[in-house]
C-alpha positions in Angstrom: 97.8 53.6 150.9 95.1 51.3 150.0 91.6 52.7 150.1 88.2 50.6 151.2 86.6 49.8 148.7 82.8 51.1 149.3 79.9 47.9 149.5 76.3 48.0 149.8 74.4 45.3 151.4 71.5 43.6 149.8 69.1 42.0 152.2 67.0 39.5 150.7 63.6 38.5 152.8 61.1 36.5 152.6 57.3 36.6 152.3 57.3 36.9 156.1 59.5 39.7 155.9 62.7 37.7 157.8 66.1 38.2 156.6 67.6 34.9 154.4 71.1 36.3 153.7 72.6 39.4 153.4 74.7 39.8 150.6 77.7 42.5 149.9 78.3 43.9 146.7 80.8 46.4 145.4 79.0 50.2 145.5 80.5 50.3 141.9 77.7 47.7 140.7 75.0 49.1 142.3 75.6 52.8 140.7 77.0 51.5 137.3 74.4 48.6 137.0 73.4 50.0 133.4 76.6 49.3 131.9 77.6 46.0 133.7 74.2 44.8 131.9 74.9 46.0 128.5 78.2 44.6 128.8 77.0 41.2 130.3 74.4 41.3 127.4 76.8 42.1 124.6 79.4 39.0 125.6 75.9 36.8 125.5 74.6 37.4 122.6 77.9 37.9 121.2 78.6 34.1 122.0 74.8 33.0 120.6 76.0 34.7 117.3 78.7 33.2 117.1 77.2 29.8 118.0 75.1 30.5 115.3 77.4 31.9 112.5 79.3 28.5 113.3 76.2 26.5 113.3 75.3 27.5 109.7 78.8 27.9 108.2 79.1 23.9 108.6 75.6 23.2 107.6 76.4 25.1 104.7 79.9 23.3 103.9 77.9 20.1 104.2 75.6 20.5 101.9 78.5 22.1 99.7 80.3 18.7 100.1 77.5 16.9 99.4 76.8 18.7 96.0 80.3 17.7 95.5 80.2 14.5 96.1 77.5 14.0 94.2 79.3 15.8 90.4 81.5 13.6 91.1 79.7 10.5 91.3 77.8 11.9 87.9 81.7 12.8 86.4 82.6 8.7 87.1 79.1 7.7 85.6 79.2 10.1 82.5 83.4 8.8 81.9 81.6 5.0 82.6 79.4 5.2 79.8 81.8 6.6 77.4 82.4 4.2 74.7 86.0 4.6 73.7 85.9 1.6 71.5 83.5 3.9 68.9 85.4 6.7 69.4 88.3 4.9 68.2 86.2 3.7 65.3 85.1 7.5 64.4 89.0 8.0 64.7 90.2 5.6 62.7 87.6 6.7 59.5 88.4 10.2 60.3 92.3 8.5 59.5 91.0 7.1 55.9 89.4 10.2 55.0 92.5 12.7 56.0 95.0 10.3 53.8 92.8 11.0 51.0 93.1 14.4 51.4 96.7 14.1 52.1 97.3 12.0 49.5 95.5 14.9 46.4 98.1 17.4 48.4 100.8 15.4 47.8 100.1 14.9 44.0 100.4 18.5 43.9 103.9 18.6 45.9 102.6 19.3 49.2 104.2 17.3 51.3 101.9 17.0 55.0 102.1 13.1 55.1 99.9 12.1 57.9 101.2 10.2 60.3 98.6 9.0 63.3 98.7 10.0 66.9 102.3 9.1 68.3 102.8 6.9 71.8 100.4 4.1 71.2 97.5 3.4 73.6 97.4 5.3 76.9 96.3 3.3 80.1 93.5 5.9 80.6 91.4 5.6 77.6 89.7 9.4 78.2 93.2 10.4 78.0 94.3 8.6 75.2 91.1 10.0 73.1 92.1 13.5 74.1 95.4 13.3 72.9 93.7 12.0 69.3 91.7 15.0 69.4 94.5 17.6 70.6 96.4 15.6 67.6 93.3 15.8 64.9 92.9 19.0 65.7 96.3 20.4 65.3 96.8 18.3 62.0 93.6 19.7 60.2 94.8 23.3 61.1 97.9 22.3 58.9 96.2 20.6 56.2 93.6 24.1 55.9 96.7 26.6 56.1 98.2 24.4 53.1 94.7 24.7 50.9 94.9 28.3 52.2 97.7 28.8 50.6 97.4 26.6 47.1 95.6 27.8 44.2 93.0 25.9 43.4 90.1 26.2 40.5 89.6 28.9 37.7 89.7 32.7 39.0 87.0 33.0 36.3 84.2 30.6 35.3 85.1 31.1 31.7 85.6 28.0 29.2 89.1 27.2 28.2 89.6 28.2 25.4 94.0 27.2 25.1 95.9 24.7 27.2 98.9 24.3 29.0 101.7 22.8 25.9 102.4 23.1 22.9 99.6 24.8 20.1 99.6 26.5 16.6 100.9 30.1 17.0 97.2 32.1 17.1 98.7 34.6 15.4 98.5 32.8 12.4 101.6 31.0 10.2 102.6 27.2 10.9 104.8 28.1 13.6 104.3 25.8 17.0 104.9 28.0 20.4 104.7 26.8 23.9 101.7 28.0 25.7 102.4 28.1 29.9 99.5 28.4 31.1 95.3 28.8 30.4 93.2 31.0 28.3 89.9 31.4 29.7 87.3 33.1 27.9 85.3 36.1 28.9 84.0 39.5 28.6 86.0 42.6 28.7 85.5 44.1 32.9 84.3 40.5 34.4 85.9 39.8 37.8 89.2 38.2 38.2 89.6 36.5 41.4 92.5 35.3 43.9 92.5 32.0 44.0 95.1 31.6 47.1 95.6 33.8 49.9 99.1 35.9 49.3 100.9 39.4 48.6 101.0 40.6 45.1 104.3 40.5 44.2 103.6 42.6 40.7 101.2 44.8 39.6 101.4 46.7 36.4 102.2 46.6 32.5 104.5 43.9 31.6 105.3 42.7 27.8 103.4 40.2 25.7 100.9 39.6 29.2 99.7 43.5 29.2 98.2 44.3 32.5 99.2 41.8 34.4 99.3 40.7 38.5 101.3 38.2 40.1 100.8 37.0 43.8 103.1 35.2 45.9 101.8 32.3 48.0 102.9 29.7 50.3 104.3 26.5 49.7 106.4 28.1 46.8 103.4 28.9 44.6 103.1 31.6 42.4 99.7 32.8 40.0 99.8 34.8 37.1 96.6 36.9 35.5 97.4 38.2 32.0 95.6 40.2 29.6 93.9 42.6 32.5 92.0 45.7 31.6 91.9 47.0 35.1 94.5 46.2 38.0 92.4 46.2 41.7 95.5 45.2 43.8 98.7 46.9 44.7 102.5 45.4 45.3 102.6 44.1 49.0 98.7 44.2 49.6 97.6 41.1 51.6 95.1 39.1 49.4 92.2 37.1 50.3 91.0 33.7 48.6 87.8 34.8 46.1 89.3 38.6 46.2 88.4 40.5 43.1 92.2 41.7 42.1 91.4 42.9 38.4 89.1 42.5 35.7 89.6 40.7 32.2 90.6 42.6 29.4 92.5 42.5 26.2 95.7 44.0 26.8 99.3 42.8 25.7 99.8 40.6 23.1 95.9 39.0 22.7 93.3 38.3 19.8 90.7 39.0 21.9 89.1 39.7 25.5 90.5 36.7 28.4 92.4 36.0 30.8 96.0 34.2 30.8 96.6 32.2 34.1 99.7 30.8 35.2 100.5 28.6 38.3 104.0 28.3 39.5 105.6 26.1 41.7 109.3 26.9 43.0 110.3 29.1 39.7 108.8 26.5 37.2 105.3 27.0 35.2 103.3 23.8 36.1 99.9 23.3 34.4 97.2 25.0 36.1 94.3 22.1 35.1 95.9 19.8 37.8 94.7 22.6 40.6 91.4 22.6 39.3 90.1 20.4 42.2 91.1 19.3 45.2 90.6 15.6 43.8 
């Protein structure tokens, strides 16, 4: 059964006190007017805050466009004034001075032949000068693990006193004995230094050399440092170019206080005044 809903009437007069129009509202209003206001008010200014919020949000992704918009224009204008044509230049030295380099590797039997970037010119020229750098870069990386690993210079600053070859026996008669690698002069407990990164391979007493070290490197190289009076280094122990690994003595068969260096390359004794310098 349906019941009445309850109304009040709301008279609305003038200033002359006569009714205009009567007007019937549910009861429901009248006692609950609180809450229909707070919820008419929340819908409204939930609606201007949203207004709002939406207002802003694309203001904001304008001017985030617009910033944009305008890197970009300064990306095209900064790749515009790019001149690829000296970069190529800078390239193409950077090309003489690597075969150089290449080329004193080579006379030692290191074989890195340089060969330029592959796949011609690229339609984009920023790409195309990437790809020469990506190439440069990964080629020099190569060319310093090779020196890395290849002994170059003296492991003391001594004066060479004996040379790779044939000499008088120093032990005196007229005999003629092959010497196989460099006498270097110098004081009894001076440094003896690595001249290659490697792992010493032997460490310890052995024959005519006395103390003596031998470090493996890469490429097939070898170095040998004779006539120690103190070993620094033990077999397996990573080595470091410049690290002190013994000190110079007189041990083994020697007429006096220096150091006997040896290079080998792939089993053979090769003479160690061609690895003085790079050049």
């Amino acid at each position: 059964m349906n019941r009445k809903t309850e109304k009040t009437t709301i008279l609305f007069v003038n200033k002359n006190h006569k009714v205009i129009k009567p007007i019937q509202v549910s009861s429901k209003i009248i006692l609950n007017w609180k809450k229909y206001l707070l919820a008419v008010s929340f819908v409204f200014f939930s609606l201007i805050g949203m207004i709002v919020y939406m207002t802003t949000n694309k203001i904001q992704q304008n001017k985030l466009q617009e910033a944009l918009s305008k890197k970009v224009q300064s990306m095209h204008l900064l790749i515009s004034q790019v001149d690829t044509n000296a970069v190529r230049e800078k390239f193409t030295k950077i090309d003489s001075e690597l075969s150089t380099i290449n080329g004193f590797l080579k006379a030692r039997g290191i074989q890195t032949l340089f060969k330029g970037p592959q796949g011609g010119e690229a339609d984009n020229d920023i790409v195309s000068t990437d790809e020469m750098s990506n190439f440069y870069e990964g080629y020099l990386n190569r060319i310093i693990y090779n020196i890395s690993y290849t002994p170059l210079g003296l492991p003391f600053p001594g004066s060479i006193t004996s040379t790779f070859g044939h000499r008088e026996n120093p032990f005196g008669g007229s005999t003629i004995e092959t010497h196989k690698g460099l006498d270097i002069k110098g004081p009894i407990g001076a440094q003896v230094k690595a001249m290659a990164k490697g792992e010493v391979e032997f460490a310890g007493l052995k024959g005519g050399f006395g103390n003596c070290i031998i470090l493996k490197h890469g490429n097939g190289f070898e170095t040998l440092y004779g006539h120690l009076s103190k070993i620094l280094v033990t077999v397996g122990q990573q080595i470091n170019i410049g690290q002190q690994i013994g000190s110079i003595g007189s041990t083994g068969r020697s007429t006096g206080p220096h150091l006997h260096y040896e290079i080998h390359r792939n089993g053979q004794k090769i003479n160690p005044e061609t690895f003085l310098t790079l050049q």
